[in-house]
C-alpha positions in Angstrom: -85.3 -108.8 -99.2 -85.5 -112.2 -100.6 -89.3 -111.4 -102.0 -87.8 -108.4 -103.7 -85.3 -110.3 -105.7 -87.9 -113.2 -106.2 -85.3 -116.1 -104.1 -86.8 -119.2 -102.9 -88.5 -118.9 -99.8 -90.0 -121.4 -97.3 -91.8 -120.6 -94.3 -91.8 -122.6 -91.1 -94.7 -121.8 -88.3 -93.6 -122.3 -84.8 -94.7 -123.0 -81.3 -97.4 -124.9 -81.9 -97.1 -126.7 -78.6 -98.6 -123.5 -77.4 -101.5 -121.8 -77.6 -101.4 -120.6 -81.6 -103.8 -118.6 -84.0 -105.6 -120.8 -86.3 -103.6 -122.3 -89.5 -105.5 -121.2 -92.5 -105.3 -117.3 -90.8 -101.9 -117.6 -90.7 -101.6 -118.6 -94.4 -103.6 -115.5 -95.2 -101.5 -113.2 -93.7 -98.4 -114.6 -95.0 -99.9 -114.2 -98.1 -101.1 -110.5 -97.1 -97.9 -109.4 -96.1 -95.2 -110.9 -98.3 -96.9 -111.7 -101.6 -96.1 -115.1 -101.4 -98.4 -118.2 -102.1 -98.6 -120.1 -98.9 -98.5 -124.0 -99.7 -98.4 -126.5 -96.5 -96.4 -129.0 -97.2 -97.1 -130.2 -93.2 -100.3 -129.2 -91.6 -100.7 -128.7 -87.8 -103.2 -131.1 -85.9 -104.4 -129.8 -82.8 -102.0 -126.4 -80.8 -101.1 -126.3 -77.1 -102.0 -128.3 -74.9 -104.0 -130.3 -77.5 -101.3 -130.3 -80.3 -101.0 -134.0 -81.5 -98.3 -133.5 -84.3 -98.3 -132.7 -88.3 -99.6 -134.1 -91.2 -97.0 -134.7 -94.1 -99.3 -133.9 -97.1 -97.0 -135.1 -99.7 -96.5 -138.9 -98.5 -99.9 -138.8 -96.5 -98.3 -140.1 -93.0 -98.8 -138.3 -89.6 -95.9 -137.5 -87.1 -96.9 -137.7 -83.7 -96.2 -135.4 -81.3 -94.9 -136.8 -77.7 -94.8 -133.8 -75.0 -92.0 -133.8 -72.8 -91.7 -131.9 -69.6 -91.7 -128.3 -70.4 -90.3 -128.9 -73.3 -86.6 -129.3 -72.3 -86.1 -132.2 -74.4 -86.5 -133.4 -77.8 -89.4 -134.7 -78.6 -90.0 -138.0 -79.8 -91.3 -138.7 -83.5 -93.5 -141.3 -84.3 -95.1 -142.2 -87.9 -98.3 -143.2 -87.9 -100.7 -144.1 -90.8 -103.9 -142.0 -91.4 -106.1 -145.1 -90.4 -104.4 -145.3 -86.9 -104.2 -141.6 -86.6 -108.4 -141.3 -87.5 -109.5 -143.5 -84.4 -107.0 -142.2 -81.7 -106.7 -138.4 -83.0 -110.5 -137.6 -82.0 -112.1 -133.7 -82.7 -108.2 -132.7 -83.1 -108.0 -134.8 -86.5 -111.3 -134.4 -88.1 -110.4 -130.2 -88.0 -107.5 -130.9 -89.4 -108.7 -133.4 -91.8 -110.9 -130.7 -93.1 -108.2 -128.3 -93.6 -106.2 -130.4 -95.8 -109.3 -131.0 -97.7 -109.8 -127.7 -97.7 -106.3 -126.8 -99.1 -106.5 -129.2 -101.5 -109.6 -127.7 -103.1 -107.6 -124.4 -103.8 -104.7 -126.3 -105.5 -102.3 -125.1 -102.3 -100.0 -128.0 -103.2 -96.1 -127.5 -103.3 -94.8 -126.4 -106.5 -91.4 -127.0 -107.1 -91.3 -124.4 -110.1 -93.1 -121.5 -108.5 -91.4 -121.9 -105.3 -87.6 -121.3 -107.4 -89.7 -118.9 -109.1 -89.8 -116.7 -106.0 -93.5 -117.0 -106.2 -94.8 -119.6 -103.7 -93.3 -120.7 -100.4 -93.9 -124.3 -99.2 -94.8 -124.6 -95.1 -93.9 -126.6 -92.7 -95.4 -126.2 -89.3 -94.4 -127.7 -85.5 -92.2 -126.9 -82.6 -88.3 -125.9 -83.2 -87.4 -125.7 -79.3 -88.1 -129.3 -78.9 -87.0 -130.3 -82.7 -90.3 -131.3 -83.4 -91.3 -131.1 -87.6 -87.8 -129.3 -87.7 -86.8 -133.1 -90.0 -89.4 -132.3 -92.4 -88.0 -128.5 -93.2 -84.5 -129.5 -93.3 -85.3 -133.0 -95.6 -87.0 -130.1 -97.8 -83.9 -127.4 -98.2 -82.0 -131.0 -99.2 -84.8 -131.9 -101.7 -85.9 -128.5 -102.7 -83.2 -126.0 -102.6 -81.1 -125.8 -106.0 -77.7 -126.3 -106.5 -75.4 -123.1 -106.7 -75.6 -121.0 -110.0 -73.5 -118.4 -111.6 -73.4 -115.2 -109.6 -74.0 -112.5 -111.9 -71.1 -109.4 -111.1 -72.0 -105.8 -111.4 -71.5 -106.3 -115.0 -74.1 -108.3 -115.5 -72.1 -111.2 -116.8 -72.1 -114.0 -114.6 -69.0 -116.0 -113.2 -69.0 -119.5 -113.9 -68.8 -121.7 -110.8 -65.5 -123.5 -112.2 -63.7 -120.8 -113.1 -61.3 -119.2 -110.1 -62.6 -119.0 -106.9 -64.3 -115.9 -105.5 -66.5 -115.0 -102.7 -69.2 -112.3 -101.2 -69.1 -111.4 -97.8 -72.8 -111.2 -96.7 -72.1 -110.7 -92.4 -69.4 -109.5 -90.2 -69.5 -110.0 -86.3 -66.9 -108.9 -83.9 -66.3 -110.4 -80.7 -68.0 -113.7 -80.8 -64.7 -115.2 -78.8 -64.6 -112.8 -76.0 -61.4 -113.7 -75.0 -60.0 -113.1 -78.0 -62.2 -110.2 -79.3 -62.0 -111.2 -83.0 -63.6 -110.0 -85.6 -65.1 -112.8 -88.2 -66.5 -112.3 -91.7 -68.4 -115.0 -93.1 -68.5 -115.3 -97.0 -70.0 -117.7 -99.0 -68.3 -119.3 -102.0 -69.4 -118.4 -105.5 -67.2 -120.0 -107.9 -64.1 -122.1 -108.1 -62.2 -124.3 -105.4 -61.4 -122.4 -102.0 -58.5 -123.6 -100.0 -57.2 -122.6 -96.7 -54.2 -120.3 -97.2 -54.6 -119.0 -100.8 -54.3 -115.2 -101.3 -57.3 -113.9 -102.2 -58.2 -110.0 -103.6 -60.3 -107.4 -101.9 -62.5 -106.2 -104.7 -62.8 -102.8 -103.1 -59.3 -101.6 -102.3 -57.2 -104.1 -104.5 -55.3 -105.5 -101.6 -54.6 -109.5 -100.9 -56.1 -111.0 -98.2 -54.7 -114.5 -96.5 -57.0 -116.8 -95.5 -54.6 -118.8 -93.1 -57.2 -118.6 -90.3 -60.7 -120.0 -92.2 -63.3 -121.7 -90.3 -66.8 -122.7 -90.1 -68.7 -122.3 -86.8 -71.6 -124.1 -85.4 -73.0 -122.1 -82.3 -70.3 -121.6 -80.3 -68.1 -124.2 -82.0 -65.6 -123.6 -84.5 -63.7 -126.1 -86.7 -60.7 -125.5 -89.0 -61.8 -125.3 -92.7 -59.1 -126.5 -95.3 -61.2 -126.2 -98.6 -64.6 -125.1 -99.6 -66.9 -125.4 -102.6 -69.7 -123.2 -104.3 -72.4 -122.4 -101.5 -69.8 -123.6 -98.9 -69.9 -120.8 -96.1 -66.5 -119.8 -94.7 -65.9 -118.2 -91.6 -62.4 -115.4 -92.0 -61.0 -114.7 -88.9 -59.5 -111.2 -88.2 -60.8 -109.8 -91.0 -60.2 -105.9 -90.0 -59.7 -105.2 -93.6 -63.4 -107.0 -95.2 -67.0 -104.9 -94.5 -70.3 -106.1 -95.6 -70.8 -106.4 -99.2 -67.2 -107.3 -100.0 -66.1 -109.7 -103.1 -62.8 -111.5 -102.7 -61.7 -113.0 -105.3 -59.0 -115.3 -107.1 -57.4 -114.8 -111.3 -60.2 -112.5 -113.2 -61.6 -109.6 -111.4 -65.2 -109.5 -110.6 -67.3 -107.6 -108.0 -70.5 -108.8 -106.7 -73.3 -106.4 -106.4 -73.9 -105.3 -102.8 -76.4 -106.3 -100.2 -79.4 -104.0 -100.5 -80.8 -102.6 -97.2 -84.3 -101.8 -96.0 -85.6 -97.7 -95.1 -85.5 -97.2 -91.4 -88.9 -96.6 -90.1 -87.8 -96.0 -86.2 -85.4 -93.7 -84.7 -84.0 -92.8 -81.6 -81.0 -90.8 -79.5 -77.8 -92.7 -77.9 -75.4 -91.4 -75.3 -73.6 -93.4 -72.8 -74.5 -93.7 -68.9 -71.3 -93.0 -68.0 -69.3 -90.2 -69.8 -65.9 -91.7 -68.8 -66.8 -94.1 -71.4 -67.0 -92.4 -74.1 -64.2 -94.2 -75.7 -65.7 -97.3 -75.2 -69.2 -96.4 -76.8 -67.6 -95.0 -80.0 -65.9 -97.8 -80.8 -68.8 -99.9 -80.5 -71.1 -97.5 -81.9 -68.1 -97.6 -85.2 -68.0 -101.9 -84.9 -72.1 -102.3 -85.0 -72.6 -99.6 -87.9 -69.9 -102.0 -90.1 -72.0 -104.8 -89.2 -75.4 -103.5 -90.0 -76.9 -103.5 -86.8 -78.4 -99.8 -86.9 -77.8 -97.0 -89.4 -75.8 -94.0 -87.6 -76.9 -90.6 -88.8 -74.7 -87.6 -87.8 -74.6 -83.8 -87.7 -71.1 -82.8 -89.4 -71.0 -80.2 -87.0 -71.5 -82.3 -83.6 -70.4 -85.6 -84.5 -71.6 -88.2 -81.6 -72.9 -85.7 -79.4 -76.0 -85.4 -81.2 -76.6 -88.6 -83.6 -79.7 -90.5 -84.4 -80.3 -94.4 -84.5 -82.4 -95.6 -87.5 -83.5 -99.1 -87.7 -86.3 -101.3 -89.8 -87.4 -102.3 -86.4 -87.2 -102.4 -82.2 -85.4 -105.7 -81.4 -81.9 -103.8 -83.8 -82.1 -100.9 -81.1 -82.1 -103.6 -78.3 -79.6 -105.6 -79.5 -77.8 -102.6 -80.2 -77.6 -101.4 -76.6 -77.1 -104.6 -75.3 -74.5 -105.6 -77.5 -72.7 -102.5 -76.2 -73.0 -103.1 -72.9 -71.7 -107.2 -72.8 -69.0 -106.3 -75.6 -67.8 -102.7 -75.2 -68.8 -102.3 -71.5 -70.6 -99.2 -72.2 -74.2 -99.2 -71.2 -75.9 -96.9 -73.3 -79.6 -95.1 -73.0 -81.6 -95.0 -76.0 -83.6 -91.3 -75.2 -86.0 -91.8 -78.2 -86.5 -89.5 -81.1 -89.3 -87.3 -82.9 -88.9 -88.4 -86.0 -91.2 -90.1 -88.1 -90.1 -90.3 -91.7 -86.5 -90.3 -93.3 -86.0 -89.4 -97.3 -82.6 -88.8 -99.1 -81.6 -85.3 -100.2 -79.3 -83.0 -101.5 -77.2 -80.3 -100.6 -79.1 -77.8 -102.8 -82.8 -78.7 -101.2 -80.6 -78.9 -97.5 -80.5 -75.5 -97.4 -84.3 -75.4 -98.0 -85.5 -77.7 -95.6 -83.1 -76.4 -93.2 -85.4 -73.3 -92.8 -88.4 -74.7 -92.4 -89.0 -76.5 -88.9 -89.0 -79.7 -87.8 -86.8 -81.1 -90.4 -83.7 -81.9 -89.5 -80.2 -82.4 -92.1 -78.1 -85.5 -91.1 -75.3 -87.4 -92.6 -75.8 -91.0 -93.1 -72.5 -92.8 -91.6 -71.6 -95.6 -94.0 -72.4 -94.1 -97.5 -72.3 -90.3 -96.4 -75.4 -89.8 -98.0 -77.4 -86.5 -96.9 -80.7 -87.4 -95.4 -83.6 -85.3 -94.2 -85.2 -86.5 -91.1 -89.3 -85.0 -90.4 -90.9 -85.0 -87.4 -94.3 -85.1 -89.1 -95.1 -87.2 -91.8 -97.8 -84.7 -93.1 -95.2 -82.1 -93.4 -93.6 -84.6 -95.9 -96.5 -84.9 -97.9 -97.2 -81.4 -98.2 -93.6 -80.5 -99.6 -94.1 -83.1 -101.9 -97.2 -81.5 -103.2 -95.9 -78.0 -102.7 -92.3 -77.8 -103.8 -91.9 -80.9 -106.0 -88.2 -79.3 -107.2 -86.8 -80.1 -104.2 -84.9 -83.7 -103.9 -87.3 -86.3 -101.1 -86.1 -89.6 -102.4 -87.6 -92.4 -100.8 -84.8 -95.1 -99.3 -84.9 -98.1 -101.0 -84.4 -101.6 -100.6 -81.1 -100.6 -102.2 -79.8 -98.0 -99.9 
């Protein structure tokens, strides 16, 4: 998502108190899979049980690593200058020695301009469980990351950061107090000066919105918020009225364009364990479609009896059944799917594809778009070929 709208990125490779693939493959993969120039900004000496800490490339000083027992406590920095670190360091050193060399032959230096660019991605490597090189990445967001800029609206214009406030709600997440069972909305500030208690508008339906209950939360830890400025995030409390993609805002109207999502590539069937729960699992199944978790496809005519999960990847369908079990008490079982391919469609080529088989006509739950479902991929590509009149559009990042 943020390589497709070319936003800063910076990479951080972890674990590398354990057993870890060599560095310079991992740059090449990152650079194979999201088009982004790799450029250390730390470099790993040693992994496992040999890891000895990182190399800061940019002020040439080496952190030392300090194991602690199974890793249940932070473990200690300590700077030490490449002199010192070349006669205790051993094999571990010289490799990585050579790797730096090796990186600076190919100019993969940190480039402030084509990292805001959207075209590089600095890297920092180490060990986040035991807050090892973790300093490093977050001295870099300080250093590195810009300041907040005008938003651009759906009209193209963008809204100064002085002028009234407004905001864009990127998440939504029910139940995080369980003994409350609220529902939270977190927006980030995009212009003006935010304070607790102003009356806000709902770019979508018109309506105010109070903000008397604004916080920010840490883990599990939540702290009153009175004001909040551009790139400030603010957690709304009780929002039952805000969904994903929502722009609140104070004095001139503006509405932010949407968060794009990606095309499924996995699906599967849901249906509760227990049928006496039935009320239960629809209202979670209705609380984790708001908040993005899957994508719910229906048949008009059999509503939840027969729907289909889609999701980018595995880990949303586990969290998606487990979320439903710890929240909504309905343990669900996921009974897999034969699909293999999803496009967008219309009702004209629905009727089409309805009589051929193994295509299926669904009814995507938060837009209500139509969507064709194939069990074969090569079926796809052959009515692509074959009958190019009829509407397959591929999902995009967009919806």
């Amino acid at each position: 998502m943020c390589r497709s709208r070319n936003l800063p990125v910076i990479t951080f490779l972890n674990k590398f108190d354990r057993p870890s693939r060599d560095p310079l493959e991992l740059l090449d993969e990152i650079e194979t899979q999201i088009n982004l120039r790799p450029t250390p900004a730390t470099w790993p000496v040693g992994d496992g049980d040999d890891f000895r800490g990182v190399i800061d490339r940019r002020r040439r000083v080496f952190s030392r690593f300090t194991r602690t027992a199974r890793g249940a406590t932070l473990a200690p920095e300590q700077l030490v200058s490449f002199e010192q670190a070349a006669a205790e360091e051993g094999k571990a050193w010289t490799k990585a020695i050579d790797g730096c060399d090796l990186l600076e032959a190919v100019g993969a230096d940190l480039d402030v301009a084509s990292f805001l660019a959207g075209v590089s991605t600095p890297v920092f490597a180490g060990s986040a469980l035991t807050d090892f090189g973790v300093r490093h990445l977050l001295d870099a967001v300080l250093e590195l990351v810009p300041s907040p800029t005008p938003r651009l609206g759906l009209d193209g214009v963008g809204r100064a950061i002085d002028t009234g406030c407004s905001a864009f709600v990127f998440k939504v997440q029910a139940n995080m107090d369980k003994s409350h069972r609220d529902r939270l909305a977190f927006a980030r500030i995009c212009s003006g000066h935010f304070e607790r208690g102003m009356s806000l508008t709902i770019s979508r339906t018109g309506r105010p919105f109070a903000t008397k209950y604004a916080s920010t939360v840490f883990g599990a830890e939540r702290s009153t918020v009175e004001e909040a400025f551009p790139g400030d995030v603010v957690g709304l409390v009780n929002a039952t009225d805000l969904r994903i993609g929502d722009t609140l805002y104070e004095g001139d109207p503006v509405t932010y364009p949407g968060l794009p999502s990606f095309a499924p590539e996995l699906f599967t069937g849901a249906r509760p364990l227990d049928t006496s729960r039935s009320k239960q699992f629809r209202r979670g199944l209705e609380v984790l479609e708001e908040e993005g978790v899957v994508q719910v496809l229906r048949d008009p005519d059999m509503g939840d009896s027969s729907l289909v999960l889609a999701a980018v990847g595995q880990l949303q369908f586990d969290v998606f059944a487990y979320r439903l079990e710890s929240e909504f008490n309905a343990p669900v079982e996921l009974t897999g799917s034969p699909y293999q391919a999803i496009r967008a469609t219309d009702a004209k080529s629905a009727d089409r594809l309805r009589a051929i088989g193994g295509i299926r006509i669904l009814t995507r739950g938060h837009d209500g778009a139509t969507v064709a479902l194939f069990e074969n991929k090569y079926r796809l590509q052959r009515l692509l070929a074959d009958e190019p009149e009829l509407t397959l559009t591929t999902l995009s990042i967009d919806g």
